[in-house]
Every structure is written in C-alpha cells, then in structure tokens.
N, C-alpha and C positions, 0 to 999 in steps of 0.2 A: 296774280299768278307768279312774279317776281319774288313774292314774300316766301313761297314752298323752297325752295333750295336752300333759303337762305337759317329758316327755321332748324331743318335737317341739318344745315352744316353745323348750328350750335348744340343740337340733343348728339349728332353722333358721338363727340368724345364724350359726354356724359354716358352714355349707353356703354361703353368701352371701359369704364371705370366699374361699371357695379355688376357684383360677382352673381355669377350663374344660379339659381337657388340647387341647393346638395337635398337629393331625394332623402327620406328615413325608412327603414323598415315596417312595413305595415303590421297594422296593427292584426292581433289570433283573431281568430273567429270565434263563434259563442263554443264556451267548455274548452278553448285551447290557453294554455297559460308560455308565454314566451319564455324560455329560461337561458339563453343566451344570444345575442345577437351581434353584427358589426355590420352599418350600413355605410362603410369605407367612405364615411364625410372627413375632408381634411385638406391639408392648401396640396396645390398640383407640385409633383416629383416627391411625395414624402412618404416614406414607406407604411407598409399596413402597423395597425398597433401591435406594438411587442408584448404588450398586460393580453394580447387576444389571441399571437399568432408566432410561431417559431418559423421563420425561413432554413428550410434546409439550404444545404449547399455541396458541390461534388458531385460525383458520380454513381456515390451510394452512402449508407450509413457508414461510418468506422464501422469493423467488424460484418457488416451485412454482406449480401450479396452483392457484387456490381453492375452496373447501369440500372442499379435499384430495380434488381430481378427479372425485368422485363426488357430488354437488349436495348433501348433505350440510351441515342448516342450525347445529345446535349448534357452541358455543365452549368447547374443549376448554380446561381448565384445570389447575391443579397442586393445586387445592384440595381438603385433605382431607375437604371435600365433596362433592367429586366421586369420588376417587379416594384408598383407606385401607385400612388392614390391621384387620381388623374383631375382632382380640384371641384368636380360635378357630381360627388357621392359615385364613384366608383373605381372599382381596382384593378388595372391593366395588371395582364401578366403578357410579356409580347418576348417573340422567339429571336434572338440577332444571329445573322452570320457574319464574324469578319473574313477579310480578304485572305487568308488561308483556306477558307471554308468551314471554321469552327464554329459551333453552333453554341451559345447561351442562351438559356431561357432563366423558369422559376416555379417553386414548388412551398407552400406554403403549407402548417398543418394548427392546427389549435389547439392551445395551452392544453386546455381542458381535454381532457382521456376518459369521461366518467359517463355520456352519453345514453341514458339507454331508457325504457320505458318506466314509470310507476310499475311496482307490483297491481296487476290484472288492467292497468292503464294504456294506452300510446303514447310513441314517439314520431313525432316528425324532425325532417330535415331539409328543408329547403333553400333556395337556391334560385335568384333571377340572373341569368346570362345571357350574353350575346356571344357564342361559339366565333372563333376568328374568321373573317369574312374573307375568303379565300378559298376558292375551288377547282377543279380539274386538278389536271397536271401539276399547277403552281403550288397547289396543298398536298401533295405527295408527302405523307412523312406528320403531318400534323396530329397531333393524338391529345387534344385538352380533355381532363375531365373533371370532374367534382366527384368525392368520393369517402368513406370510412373506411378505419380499420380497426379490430380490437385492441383495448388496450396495452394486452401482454405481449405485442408485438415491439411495443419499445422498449429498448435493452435488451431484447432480443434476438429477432430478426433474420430468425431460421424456423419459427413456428408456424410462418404462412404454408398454407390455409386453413388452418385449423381455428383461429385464433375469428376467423370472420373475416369478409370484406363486403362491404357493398358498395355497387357502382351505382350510383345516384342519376351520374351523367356520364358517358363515355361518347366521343365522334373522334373520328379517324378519316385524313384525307380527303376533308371537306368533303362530305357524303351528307346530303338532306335527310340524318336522322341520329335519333339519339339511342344507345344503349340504355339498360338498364340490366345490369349482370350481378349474381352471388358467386363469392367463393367460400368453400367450404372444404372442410373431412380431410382428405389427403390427395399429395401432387407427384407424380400425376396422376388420375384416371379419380376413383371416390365417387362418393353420390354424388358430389356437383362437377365429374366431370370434368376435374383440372388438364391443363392450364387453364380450358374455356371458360368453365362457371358454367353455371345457370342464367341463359339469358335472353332479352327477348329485343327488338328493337321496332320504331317506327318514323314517318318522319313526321318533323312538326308542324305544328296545325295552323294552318295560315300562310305567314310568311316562312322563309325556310331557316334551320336552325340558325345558319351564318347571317345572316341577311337582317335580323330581329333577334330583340331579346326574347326569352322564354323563361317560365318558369318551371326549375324540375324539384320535384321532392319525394321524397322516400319517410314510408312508414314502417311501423313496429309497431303491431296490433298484438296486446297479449290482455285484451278484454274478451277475446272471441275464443274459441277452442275448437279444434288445434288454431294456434296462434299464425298471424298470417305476417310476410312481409310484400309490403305494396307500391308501387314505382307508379309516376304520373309525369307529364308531362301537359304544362300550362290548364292542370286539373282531372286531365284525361287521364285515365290510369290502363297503363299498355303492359305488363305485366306483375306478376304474384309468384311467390314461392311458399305453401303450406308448410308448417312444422310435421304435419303428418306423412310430406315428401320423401324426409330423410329419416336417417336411423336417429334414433333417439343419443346415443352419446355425440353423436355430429351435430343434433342441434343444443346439446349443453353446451359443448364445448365453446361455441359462437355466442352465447348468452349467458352463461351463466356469470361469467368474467367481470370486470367493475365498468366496461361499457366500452365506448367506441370514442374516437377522434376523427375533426373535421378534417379533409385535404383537398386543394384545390392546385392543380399544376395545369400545365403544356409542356408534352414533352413533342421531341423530334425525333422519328425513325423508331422500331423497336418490332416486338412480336405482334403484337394489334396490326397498326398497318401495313407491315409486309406483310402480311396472311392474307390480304386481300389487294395488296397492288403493291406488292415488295420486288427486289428492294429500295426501302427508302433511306433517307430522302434521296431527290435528285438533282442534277442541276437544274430541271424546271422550276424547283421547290424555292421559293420565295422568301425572305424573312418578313420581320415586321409587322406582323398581323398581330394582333393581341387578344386575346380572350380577355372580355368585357365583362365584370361582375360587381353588378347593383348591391346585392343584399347578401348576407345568408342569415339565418336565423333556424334556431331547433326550441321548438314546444313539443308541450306535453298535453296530455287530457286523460283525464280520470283517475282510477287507481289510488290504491294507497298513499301514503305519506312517512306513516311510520318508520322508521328506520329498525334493521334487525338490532338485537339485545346488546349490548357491549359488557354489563355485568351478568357474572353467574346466577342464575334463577338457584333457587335453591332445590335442593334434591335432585341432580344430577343425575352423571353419567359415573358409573365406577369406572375409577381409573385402573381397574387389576381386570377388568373385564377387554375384548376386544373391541377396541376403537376402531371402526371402520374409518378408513381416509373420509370416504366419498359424504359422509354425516356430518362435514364442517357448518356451521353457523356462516362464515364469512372465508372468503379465499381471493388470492390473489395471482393471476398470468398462468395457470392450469387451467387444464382439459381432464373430462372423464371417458373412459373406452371399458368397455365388459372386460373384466382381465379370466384368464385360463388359469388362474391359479386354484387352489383345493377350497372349494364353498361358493367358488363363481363369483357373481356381482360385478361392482364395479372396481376400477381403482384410479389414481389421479394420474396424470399426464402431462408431457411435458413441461416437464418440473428440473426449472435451472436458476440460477442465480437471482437473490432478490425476490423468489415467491415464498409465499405463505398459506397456512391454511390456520383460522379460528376456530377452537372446540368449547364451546360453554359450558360452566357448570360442570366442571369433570374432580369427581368425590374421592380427595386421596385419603379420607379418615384418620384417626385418630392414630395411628401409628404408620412412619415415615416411610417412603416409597423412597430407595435408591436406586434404582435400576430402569432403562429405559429401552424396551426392545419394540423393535418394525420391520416389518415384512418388503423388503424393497429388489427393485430388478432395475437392471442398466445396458441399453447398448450400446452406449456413450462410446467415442469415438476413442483412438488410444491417446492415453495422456490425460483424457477428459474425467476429472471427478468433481467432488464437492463434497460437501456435509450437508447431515439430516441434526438439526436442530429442533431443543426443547425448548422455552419461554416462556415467563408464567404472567397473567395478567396484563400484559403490553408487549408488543414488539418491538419496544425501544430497550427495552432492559436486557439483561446479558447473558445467554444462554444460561441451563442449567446442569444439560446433559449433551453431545452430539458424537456422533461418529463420521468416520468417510467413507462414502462408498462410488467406486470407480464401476467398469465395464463387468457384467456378472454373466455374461454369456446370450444377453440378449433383452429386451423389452420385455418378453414375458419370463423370463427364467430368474424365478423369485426364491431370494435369500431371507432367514429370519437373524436380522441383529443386533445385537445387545450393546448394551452401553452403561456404564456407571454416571450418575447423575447425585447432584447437593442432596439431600434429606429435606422431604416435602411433606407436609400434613393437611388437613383441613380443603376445602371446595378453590379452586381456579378455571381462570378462562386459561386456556392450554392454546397456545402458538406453537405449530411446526413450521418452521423456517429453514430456507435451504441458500446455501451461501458457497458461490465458486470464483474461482478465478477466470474460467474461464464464459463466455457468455452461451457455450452452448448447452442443452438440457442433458442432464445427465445422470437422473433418476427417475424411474416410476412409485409410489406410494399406495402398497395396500390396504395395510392395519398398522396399527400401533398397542401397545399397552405399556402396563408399569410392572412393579416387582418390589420386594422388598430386600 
C-alpha cells in the first residue's frame, strides 16, 4: 500500500509534460462537402491564423459608423488578451476592464467574403461555443455572437441592411438562450423590421448556453422553392425565414452579391442589451469571462458547380440596343429595387466606389461605337460623386469611356448621359465600373447603351 503514493509521485510530472490532445473539426455528413474550416489548434496565447482571419480593431471601421453601429462601448484589439488560441483547440475572445473602467475585448472576421450556396444547392455555417459563463447582474452588458455579413459591406459600410446579415448566434446579459436574427431591406422599419430583424430565440437544450458548449448553425437552402433560411441550435432548428417573406428586390439584394463573411465577437453594452436590461454595462458587470469557440466550419451540398461565362458566347447582346443594368452576367457590392423610371423594372443600387457589373457577349459590329450613354439618378449626399465607367473584356484594363455624376435630385430622379468613348468594334464582355473618392454610394444604374 506504500508503493501507491509513491508510483503517483513519479507519473505526476510526466502527466504535467504531455500536451492536452487539440479537438479537429468534424468531419460533413453524407452529400455535405467541407469548404472551409479553422479548428483553432495551436500553442496557448497565439493568435487565430491570419491566412483565415482579420482582427478588427477600434471603435469602428475607418470611415464606418461608430461603436460599429450598434452603441457598442468596448475597444476591440488585436491583443492576445483579448483575443488567443488557448492551446486545447480553441479560441478565447474574453472581455478586460482596467482600473479606469475601460473595457477591451475582440472581434474577428474571415479573409474569405465569397460564402454562399451552389446554384439550386445549400449552405451551412456552423459553429461549437461555449457563450461566457456568466449570469445575473454580473453579465449585464455581455453581448457575444457568431455571425455574417454581405460582402459589399466591406469598403463600405453604410449599406447595412441591405447587403444581408445573419445572426447565427446572438446572447445578451447572460440569458439561458440563443437568438437567431435576419437583417434585411432598409433601416429603420423594411420587411425585416430594422433595427430588430427577423427573429426568433430559445433556450439551449440540456445544459444552459453559458454553462456548455453548443452547437449553432445556419442554413441557405436554394434547392427548395421559395428558398429557405434556417437557424438550429445543437441540431434543433428554432427558426426560418421563407424567401417568399419578403419582397423580391429585398431578397436579391441579400443574395444575389458575391456571398457573405464569417464574424465572431464579444462586445460590451450597446442597443441588444440595453433593450432589455439597459443601461449597460454596470458596476455589477464583471470582466474576464471569455466566449469559448471549438470549431467553425461552412459546407456546402448539392448544386451546381459550374461557374457563370467569363467569355463572350457568341451572338450577343447589341450594343446600340438598351442594356438593362439589372441583365449582368456577374456583379459586384449592389442591390436591385423596382425603379419609377419610364418602362418600370428594375435598376441597380447602391452603387459606390469599387463596384461593378459584367455584360457578356455585348455585339458592337463592324463599325465603331464612340459614344457611351446611361440612364442614372443620385441622392448622394453634397460633395458626394463618382464616375460610371466603360471596360472591355477585364476589369483590370483601363476605362474606355466614363462620366461623373454627383446628386440629380434624388434616388429616383433619372438623368440620360452621354459620354465620348475610344472606337470599339467586334463582340466583348462589357464592365460597368464605378470609382469614387468618397466611400459613400452615390449612384443608381438603370440602362446603358452605345452610339456611334
């Protein structure tokens, strides 16, 4: 019986030397194909991967809105105090207050922007967390979530909501449950309702959110019709939002874009928890709790593959004919809205700095097109312009034709105008590109044509 202590005292420091095994991402289920993951394996205090993950920092984007739109008092940082791989396959984001009472935390979002389902395929996005273990009073102010948002909102950053959001995960003030919210259309009020969204919540199944990990994940069904988006929680699924919900330009405008990016923060105080135990934080409000995150990972299932056209098919579009905006092959950080202009339909929307739209196959024939005219309106703030850009064959090469156009009296109050452009012949893919100084949008797009 002398022998047991003595055993124990030589395995302990050997037990003390060999590293904790670091969990991986599990593996899809049958027909889901994994297309990006980070299972946050790596030594303890080292930050998430930079090839996976951009740390914000401050109080907002440059140029965006402050406290990152949402009142939102903490000062996101890059500090592995804030924000670290905690050596066990997972990624603390944990809240500090120092002795002023300033609060740091951190906010994390992924390289990748491009997010979104196969054509008539799904998307998932998942997510295993443990919500900061922290309740009552002491969690006053606590607001971690998991989260997307459209692409075209970067460099932006004045198009929210239009652009898309989906809340995957949202908890507030250590409350035993989890959101699952949309934002959409316009802020405030719109079909989804801004600032609220569309949203549904419950709490989690078993242990409570804070207390246990869970898993949360969010789908993009576009195999079903009308297309569905779908919120689960540790598989349970506690709400859906139909495409057949909302108006039809409010769900292009969220979809039709080059796809969505990952985010994962904790913030402190803001519009979420003071709206239901504000204001936050307080002195009961505690620091140091950390939102605990295993995995994330986004698959796909089904759908296409194919990628749309990059060269001209032949026997096009004429280019002397009216080019509707809304007929691009490929676009980029616009929205479509039913415009009031003379013929109806649609036209593009916010439309600012850095976006584009592809036209394929567009037939300037055998004798040369100089002239470049389009139908555009603005009610671009003062000072606010840009240029409408021509482009043949690639976006990288160097305009052909463009004009400027500032404030015209409003968003629908549509100008037709012209422009001299190089001498063009024969069939191209046609780039409308719009390039400003400033990062706010400051053109609508209804038609196009050419001239000779």
């Amino acid at each position: 019986m002398r022998t047991r202590p003595f055993v124990l005292a030589l395995l302990a420091p050997l037990l003390a030397v060999v590293p904790l095994a670091q969990a991986s991402v599990p593996p899809p289920t049958d027909g889901w194909t994994t297309v990006w993951s980070d299972d946050f394996n790596g030594s303890s205090g080292s930050l998430p991967s930079g090839s996976n993950w951009i740390i914000d920092t401050g109080h907002g984007y440059p140029g965006g809105p402050g406290n990152w739109g949402t009142g939102e008092i903490q000062n996101y940082t890059n500090s592995p105090d804030n924000v670290s791989l905690d050596g066990t396959g997972n990624l603390r984001i944990t809240p500090r207050r120092d002795g002023a009472g300033n609060w740091t935390s951190a906010r994390i979002e992924s390289q990748r922007s491009d997010f979104k389902p196969p054509s008539g395929g799904v998307l998932a996005i998942e997510s295993r967390i443990q919500m900061p273990n922290v309740t009552g009073d002491a969690a006053l102010g606590y607001w971690p979530a998991f989260w997307a948002l459209g692409a075209p909102y970067r460099g932006n950053y004045w198009n929210w909501p239009g652009i898309g959001e989906f809340d995957i995960m949202e908890n507030v003030n250590g409350i035993n449950s989890v959101w699952g919210v949309l934002h959409c259309g316009v802020s405030p009020g719109g079909p989804c309702n801004e600032t609220t969204g569309i949203g549904a919540n419950r709490a989690c199944p078993g242990s409570s959110c804070q207390s246990a990990f869970h898993t949360y994940r969010f789908e993009w069904d576009t195999s079903v019709s009308p297309n569905q988006l779908r919120w689960y929680v540790d598989g349970q699924q506690f709400h859906s939002v139909s495409q057949g919900q909302l108006p039809a330009d409010t769900w292009s405008n969220m979809t039709s874009h080059a796809g969505y990016f990952v985010l994962l923060n904790l913030a402190i105080g803001g519009a979420f928890p003071d709206a239901l135990n504000g204001p936050t934080p307080r002195a009961s409000t505690v620091p140091d709790r950390p939102m605990t995150v295993d995995y994330v990972a986004v698959s796909t299932k089904g759908g296409g593959t194919t990628p749309p056209p990059t060269t001209p098919p032949p026997g096009g579009s004429s280019a002397y004919g009216t080019l509707q905006a809304e007929s691009y092959a490929a676009q980029s950080g616009m929205g479509l809205e039913t415009t009031t202009d003379t013929g109806g339909g649609q036209n593009l929307m916010q439309i600012g700095n850095g976006d584009w739209a592809q036209y394929n196959g567009i037939d300037f024939g055998s004798t040369a097109a100089t002239q470049f005219v389009a139908r555009v309106a603005s009610g671009a703030g003062g000072g606010v312009s840009g240029l409408v850009e021509v482009r043949l064959d690639n976006r990288s090469n160097a305009p052909i034709g463009s004009f400027a156009v500032g404030n015209t009296g409003g968003w629908q109050s549509w100008r037709t105008i012209p422009a001299n452009m190089s001498s063009v012949t024969a069939v191209h893919t046609v780039y409308i590109t719009f390039t400003s100084g400033q990062p706010a949008d400051y053109v609508n797009l209804n038609w196009f044509t050419f001239g000779h």
